[in-house]
C-alpha positions in Angstrom: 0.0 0.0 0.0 1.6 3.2 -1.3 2.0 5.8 1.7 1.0 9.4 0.7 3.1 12.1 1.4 2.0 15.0 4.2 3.2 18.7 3.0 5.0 20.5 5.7 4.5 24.5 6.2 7.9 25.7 5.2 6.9 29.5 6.6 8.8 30.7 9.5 6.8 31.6 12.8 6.7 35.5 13.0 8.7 36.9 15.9 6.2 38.5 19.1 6.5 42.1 19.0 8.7 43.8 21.5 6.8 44.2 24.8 6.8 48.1 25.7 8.9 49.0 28.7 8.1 51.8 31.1 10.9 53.3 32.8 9.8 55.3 35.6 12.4 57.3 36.9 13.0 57.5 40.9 14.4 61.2 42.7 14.1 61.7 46.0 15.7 64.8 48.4 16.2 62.0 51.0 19.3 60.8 49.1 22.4 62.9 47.1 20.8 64.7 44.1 22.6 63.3 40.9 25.6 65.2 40.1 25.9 64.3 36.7 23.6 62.5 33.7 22.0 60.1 35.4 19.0 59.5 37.9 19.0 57.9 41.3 17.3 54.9 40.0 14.9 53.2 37.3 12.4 51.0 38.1 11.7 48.8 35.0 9.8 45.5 34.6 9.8 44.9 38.3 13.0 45.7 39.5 14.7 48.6 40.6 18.2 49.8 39.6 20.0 52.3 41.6 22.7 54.4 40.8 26.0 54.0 42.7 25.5 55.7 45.8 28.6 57.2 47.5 28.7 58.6 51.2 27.3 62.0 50.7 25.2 63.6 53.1 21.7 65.1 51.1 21.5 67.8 54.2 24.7 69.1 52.9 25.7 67.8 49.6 29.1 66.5 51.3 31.4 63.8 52.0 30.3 62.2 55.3 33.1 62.3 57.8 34.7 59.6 59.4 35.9 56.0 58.3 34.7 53.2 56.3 32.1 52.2 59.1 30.4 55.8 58.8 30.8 56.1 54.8 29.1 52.4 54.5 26.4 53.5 57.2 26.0 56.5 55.0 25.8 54.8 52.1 23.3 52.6 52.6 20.8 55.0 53.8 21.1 56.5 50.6 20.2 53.1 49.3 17.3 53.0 51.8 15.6 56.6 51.1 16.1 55.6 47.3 14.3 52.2 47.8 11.7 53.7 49.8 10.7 56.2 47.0 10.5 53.6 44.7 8.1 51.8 46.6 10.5 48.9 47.7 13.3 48.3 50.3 16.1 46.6 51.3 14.7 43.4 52.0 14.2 43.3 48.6 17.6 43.9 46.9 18.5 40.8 45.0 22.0 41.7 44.0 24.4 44.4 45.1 28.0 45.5 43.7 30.2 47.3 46.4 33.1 49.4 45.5 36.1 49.9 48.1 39.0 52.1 47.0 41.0 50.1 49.6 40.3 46.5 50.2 41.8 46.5 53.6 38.5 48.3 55.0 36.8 45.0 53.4 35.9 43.5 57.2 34.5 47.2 58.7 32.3 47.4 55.6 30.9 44.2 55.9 30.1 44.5 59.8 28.2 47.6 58.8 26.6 45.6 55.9 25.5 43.1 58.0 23.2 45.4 59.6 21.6 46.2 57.2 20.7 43.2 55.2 21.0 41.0 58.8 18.8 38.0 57.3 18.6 36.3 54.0 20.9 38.7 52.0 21.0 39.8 48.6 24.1 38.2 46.2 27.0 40.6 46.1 30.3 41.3 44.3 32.7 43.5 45.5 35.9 45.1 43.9 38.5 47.3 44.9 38.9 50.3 42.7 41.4 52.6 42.0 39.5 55.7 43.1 35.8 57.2 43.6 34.1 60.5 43.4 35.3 62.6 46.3 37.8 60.5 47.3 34.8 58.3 48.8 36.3 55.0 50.4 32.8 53.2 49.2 30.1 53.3 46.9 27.4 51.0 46.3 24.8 49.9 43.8 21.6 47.5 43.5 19.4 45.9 41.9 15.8 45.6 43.9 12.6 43.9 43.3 10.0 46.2 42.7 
């Protein structure tokens, strides 16, 4: 018994349309205004992405004083205000990147870290650079759910 041939579709499938993405854009006078092109954060498709936050004080636009124990405090109350005016916080940061211009004040920034992420904390990488704005011994960045 012959067998009868079946003709395949030789069209490609069509690609979905690029979702549209809105980027809401996140200022708050709780944390440093951005001194340059760029804005505090971005929240976009359920996370929020924060600008690298250095220890500056919003009251007064400058440099915290003190160590790497009050710049990290500093910084991360930056972090915090930011979070807070998009609508999240840090118990939800998924991932944060930590810049130290000196990797010897690795253990004091990570006691002051702790703190503030004390259970279940986000993943983290952290390098030493060769130098920040100000002369800041630590910035820091994150990634949030929204």
């Amino acid at each position: 018994m012959p067998t009868k041939k079946v003709a395949r579709k030789t069209t490609k499938p069509t690609a979905a349309k690029p979702r549209a993405t809105k980027r809401t854009i996140i200022a708050t006078e709780l944390a440093p205004k951005a001194i340059g092109p760029y804005s505090q954060a971005i929240r976009v498709n359920g996370f929020v992405y924060t600008a690298g936050q250095t220890p500056i004080d919003p009251a007064t636009s400058k440099l915290v004083e003190g160590d790497i124990s009050a710049q990290t405090r500093r910084v991360l109350q930056n972090i915090s205000a930011i979070l807070d005016a998009a609508g999240t916080s840090l118990s939800k940061v998924v991932k944060t990147t930590v810049f130290l211009s000196d990797m010897a004040n690795f253990a004091a920034m990570n006691a002051v870290y702790a703190e503030f992420f004390p259970e279940n904390p986000p993943a983290r990488s952290t390098f030493a650079v060769a130098g920040l704005p100000l002369n800041a011994m630590v910035e820091i960045e994150c990634v949030a759910l929204a």
